[in-house]
C-alpha positions as a LaTeX table, in Angstrom:
\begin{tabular}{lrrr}
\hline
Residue & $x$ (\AA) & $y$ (\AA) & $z$ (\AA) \\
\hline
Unk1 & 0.00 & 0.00 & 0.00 \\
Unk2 & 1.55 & 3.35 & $-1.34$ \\
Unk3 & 1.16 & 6.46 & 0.88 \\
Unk4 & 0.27 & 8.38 & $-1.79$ \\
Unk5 & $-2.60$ & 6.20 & $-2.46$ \\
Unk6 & $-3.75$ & 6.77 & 1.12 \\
Unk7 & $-3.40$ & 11.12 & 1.67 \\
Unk8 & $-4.94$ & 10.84 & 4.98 \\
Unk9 & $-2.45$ & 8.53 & 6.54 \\
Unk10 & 0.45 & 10.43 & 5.21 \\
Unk11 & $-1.28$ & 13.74 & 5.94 \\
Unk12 & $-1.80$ & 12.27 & 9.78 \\
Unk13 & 1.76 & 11.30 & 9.95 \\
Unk14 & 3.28 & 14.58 & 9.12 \\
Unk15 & 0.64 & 16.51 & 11.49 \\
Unk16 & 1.67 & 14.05 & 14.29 \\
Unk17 & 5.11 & 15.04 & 13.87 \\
Unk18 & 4.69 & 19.03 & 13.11 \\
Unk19 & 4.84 & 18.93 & 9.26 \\
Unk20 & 2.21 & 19.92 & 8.48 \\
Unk21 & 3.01 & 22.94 & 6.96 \\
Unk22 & 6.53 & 22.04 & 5.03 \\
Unk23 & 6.99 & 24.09 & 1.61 \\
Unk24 & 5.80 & 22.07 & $-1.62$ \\
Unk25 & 9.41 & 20.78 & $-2.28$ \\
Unk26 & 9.83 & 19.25 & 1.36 \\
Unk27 & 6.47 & 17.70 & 1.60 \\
Unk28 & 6.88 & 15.44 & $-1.75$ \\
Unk29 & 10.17 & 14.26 & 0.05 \\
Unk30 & 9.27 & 13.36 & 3.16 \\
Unk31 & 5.70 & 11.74 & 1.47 \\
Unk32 & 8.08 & 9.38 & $-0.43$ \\
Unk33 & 10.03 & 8.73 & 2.52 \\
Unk34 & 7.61 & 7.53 & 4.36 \\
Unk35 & 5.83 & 5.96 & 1.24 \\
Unk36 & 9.21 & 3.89 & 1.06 \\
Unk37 & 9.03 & 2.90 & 4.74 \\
Unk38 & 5.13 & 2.30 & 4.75 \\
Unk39 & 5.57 & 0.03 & 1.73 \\
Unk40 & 8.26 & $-1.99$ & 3.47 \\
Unk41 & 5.60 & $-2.13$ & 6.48 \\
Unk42 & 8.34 & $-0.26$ & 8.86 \\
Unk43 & 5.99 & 2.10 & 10.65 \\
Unk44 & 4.63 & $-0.12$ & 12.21 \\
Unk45 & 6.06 & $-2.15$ & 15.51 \\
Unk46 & 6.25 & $-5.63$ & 13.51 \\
Unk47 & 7.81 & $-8.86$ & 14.56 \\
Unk48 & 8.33 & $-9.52$ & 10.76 \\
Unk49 & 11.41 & $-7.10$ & 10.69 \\
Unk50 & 13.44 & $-9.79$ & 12.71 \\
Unk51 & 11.59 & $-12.70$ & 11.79 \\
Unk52 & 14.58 & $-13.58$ & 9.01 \\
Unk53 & 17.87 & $-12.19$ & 8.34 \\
Unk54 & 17.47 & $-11.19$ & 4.79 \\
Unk55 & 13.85 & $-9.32$ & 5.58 \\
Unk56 & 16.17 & $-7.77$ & 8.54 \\
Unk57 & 18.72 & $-6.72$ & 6.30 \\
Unk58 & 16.18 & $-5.47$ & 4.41 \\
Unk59 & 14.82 & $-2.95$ & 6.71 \\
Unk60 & 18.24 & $-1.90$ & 8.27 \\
Unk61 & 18.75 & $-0.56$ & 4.31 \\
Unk62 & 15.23 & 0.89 & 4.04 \\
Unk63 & 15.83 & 2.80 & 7.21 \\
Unk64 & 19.42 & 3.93 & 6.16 \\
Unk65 & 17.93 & 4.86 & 2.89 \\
Unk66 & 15.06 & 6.90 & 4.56 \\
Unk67 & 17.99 & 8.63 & 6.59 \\
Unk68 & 19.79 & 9.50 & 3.51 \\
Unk69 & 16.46 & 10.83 & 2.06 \\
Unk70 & 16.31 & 12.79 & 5.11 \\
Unk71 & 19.20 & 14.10 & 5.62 \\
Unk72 & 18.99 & 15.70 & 1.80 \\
Unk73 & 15.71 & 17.33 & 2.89 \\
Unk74 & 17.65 & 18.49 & 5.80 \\
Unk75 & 20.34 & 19.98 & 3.53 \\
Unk76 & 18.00 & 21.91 & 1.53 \\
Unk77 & 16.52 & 23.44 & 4.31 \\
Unk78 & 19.51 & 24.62 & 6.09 \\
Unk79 & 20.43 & 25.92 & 2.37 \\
Unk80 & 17.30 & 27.76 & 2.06 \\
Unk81 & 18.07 & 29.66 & 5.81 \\
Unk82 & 21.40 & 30.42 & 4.93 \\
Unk83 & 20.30 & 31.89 & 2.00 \\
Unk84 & 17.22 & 33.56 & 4.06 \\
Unk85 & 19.81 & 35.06 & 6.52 \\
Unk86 & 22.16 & 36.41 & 3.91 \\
Unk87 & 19.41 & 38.31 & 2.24 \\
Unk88 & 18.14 & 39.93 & 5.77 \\
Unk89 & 22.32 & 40.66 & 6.22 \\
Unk90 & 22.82 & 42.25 & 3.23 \\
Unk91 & 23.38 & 45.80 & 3.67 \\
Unk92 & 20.85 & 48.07 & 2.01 \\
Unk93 & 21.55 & 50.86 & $-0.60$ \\
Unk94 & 22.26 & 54.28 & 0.94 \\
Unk95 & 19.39 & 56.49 & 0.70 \\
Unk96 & 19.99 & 59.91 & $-0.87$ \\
\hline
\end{tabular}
């Protein structure tokens, strides 16, 4: 089952969390993120993860995966500050 097949559970998640309101960009990442995890059935608490070692090597690369995924959000965020700040810094024309 795709998260983007199911808006409310994906919309849910990110309110739970506080991200609700991420810019158009951030939201499609983070849907597929946790598209990718919901797909591999990793958010929920299931005995399946350690039931075998390939399905539990499986989801120790999903979840590094998602962290990669996240951390690139991440990046682009901090990027987008930065640049926010350097505007605001930047001094102003004199006025005559």
């Amino acid at each position: 089952m795709s998260l983007f097949n199911n808006n409310k559970k994906a919309d849910g998640l990110l309110e739970d969390r506080g991200l609700a309101n991420l810019d158009r960009d951030a939201f499609w990442q983070v849907r597929a993120i946790l598209s990718e995890l919901e797909e591999e059935q990793l958010l929920k608490n299931s005995k399946k993860v350690i039931s075998s070692d390939y399905v539990a090597e499986k989801a120790t690369a999903s979840y590094l995966r998602a962290i990669v995924e996240q951390n690139w959000v991440l990046i682009a965020q901090n990027d987008q500050i930065i640049k926010g700040l350097n505007s605001k810094n930047k001094p102003s024309a004199p006025k005559e």
